[in-house]
C-alpha positions as a printed Julia matrix, in Angstrom:
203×3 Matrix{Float64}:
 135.15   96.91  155.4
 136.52   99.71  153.73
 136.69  102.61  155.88
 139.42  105.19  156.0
 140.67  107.36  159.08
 139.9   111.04  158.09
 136.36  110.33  156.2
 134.51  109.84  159.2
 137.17  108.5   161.58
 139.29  111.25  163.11
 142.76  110.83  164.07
 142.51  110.62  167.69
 145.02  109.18  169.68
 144.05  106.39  172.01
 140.38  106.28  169.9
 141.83  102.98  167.51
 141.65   99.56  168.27
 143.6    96.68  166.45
 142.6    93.04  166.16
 145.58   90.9   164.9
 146.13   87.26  164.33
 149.01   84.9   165.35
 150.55   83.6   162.73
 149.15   85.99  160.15
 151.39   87.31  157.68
 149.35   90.67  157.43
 149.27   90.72  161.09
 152.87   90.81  161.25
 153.0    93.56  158.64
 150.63   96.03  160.96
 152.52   94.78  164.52
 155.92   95.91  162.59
 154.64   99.25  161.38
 153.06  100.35  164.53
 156.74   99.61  166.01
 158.52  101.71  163.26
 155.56  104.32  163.19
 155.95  105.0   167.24
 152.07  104.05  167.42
 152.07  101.25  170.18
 151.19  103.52  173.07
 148.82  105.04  170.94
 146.62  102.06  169.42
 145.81   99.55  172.02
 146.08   95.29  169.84
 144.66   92.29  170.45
 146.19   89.29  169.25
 144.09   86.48  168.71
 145.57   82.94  168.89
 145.02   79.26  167.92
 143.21   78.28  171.34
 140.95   81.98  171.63
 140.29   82.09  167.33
 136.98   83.86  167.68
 136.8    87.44  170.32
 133.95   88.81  171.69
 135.07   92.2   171.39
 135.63   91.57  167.38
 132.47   89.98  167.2
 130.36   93.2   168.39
 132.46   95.65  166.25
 131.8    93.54  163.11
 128.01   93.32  164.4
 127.78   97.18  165.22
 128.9    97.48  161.4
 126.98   95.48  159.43
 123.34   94.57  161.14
 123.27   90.56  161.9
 126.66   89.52  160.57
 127.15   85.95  160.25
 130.35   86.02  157.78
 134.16   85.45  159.3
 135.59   87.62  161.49
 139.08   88.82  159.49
 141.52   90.45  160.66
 143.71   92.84  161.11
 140.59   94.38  161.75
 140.95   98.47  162.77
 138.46   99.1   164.99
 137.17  102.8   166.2
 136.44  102.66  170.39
 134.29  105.36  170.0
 131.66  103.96  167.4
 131.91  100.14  168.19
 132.36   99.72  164.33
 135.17   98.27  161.9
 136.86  100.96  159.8
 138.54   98.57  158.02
 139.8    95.23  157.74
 142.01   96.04  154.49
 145.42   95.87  155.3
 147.14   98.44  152.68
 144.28  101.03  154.12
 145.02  100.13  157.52
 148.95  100.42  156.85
 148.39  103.48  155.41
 146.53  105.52  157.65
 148.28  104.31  160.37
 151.48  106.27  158.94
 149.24  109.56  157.33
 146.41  109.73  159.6
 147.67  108.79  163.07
 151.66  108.98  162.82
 151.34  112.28  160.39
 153.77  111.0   157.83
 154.03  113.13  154.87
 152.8   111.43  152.01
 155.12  110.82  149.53
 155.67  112.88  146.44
 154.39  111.49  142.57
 157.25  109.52  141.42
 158.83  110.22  138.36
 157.77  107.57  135.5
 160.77  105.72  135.97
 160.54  105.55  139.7
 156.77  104.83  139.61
 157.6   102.1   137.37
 160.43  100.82  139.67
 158.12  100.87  142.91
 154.93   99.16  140.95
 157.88   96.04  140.17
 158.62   95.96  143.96
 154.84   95.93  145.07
 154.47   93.04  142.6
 157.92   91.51  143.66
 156.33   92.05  147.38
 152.3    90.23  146.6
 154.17   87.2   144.41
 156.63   86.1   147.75
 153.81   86.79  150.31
 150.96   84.17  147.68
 151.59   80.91  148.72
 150.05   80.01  145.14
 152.19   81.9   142.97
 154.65   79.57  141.12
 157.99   78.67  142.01
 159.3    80.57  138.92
 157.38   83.38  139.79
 158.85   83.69  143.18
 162.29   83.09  142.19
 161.82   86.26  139.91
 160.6    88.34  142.89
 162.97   87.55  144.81
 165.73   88.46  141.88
 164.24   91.61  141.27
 164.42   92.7   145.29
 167.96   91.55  145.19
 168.26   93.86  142.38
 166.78   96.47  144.16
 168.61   96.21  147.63
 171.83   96.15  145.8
 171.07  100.03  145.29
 169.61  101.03  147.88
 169.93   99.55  152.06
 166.13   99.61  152.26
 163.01   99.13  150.58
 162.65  102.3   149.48
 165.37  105.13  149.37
 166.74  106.87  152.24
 168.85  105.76  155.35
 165.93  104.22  157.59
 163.18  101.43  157.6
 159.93  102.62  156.57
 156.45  100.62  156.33
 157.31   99.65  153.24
 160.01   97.11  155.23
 157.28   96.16  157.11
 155.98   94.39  154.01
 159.26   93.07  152.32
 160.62   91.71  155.71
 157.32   89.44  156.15
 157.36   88.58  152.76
 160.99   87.61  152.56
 160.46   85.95  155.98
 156.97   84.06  154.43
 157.0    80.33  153.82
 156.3    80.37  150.57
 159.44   82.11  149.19
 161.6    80.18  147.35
 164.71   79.64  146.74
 167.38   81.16  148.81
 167.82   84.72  148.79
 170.93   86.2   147.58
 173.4    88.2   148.94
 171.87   91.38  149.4
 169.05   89.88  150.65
 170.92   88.47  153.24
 172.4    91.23  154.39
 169.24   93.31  154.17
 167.51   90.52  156.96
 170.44   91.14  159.19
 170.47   94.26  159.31
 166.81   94.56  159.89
 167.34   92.27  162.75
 169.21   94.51  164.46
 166.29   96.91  164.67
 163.81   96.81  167.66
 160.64   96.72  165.46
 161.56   93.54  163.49
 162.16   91.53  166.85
 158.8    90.71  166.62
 158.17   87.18  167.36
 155.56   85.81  164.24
């Protein structure tokens, strides 16, 4: 499901619908942006848990969308009230209309080739820690390279706030399969995003 808010989904407050997941790493990563993004008045979530796995509700949006669907139900799933249907259940989308579409963030300018190349290693640095198959090696040279990274700058990207961008490096950092212990700047980087209201999110 591979819809996108603004090519046939308007951006309507109060229209949106998200179906999260205890537990889920990319759950955690929407649940934290719509903190940071001001958004939780704005799209109504349901989480689904161990004991209620399956939802009704999901169920007939993923049915409304594709005629007779037997497959899983994934999720985060971002549903549109108005239609009944999934717009997507692809969680970069979903992450970023959420902060272009419905929170009106400016989009951010073309890096220069050095800074493109820079942000590519931390989106790498970012899938290896949150792929619980990646090997040990691998993941002890993500995490180097966002120590590297946070020694220059407080967040994960540059400027004097958290952006969605944390959303993704604080649940990867925070994911069981990253290995070994972070160093210093790391450590200070989950502190002080533990002082903010939208990381005291319990996973």
């Amino acid at each position: 499901m591979r819809g996108r808010i603004g090519a046939g989904f308007s951006p309507a407050p109060h229209r949106y619908h998200l179906y999260l997941r205890a537990g889920c790493p990319d759950s955690l990563r929407v649940r934290i942006a719509l903190a940071l993004l001001g958004l939780e008045g704005e799209v109504s979530t349901t989480t689904l848990t161990p004991d209620a796995p399956d939802h009704a509700g999901l169920r007939r949006a993923y049915e409304a969308t594709r005629h007779h669907h037997t497959g899983s139900l994934t999720v985060p799933a971002l549903c549109d009230t108005w239609s009944g249907r999934v717009v997507s259940d692809h969680t970069p989308d979903i992450l970023d209309d959420l902060a272009l579409r419905l929170a009106g963030r400016t989009a951010p300018s073309p890096p220069a080739p050095a800074a493109h190349a820079h942000a590519d290693a931390h989106a790498d640095a970012v899938r290896t820690l949150l792929d619980p198959a990646a090997p040990r090696a691998e993941r002890s040279a993500a995490l180097e390279s966002v120590e590297r990274r946070l020694a220059l700058h407080p967040y994960a990207l540059p400027g004097d706030r958290p952006t969605v961008a944390d959303a993704d490096l604080w649940v990867a950092l925070r994911h069981p399969a990253t290995a070994p212990a972070p160093g210093p700047h790391v450590r200070s980087y989950l502190r002080r995003l533990g002082t903010h209201p939208a990381f005291r999110i319990p996973a």
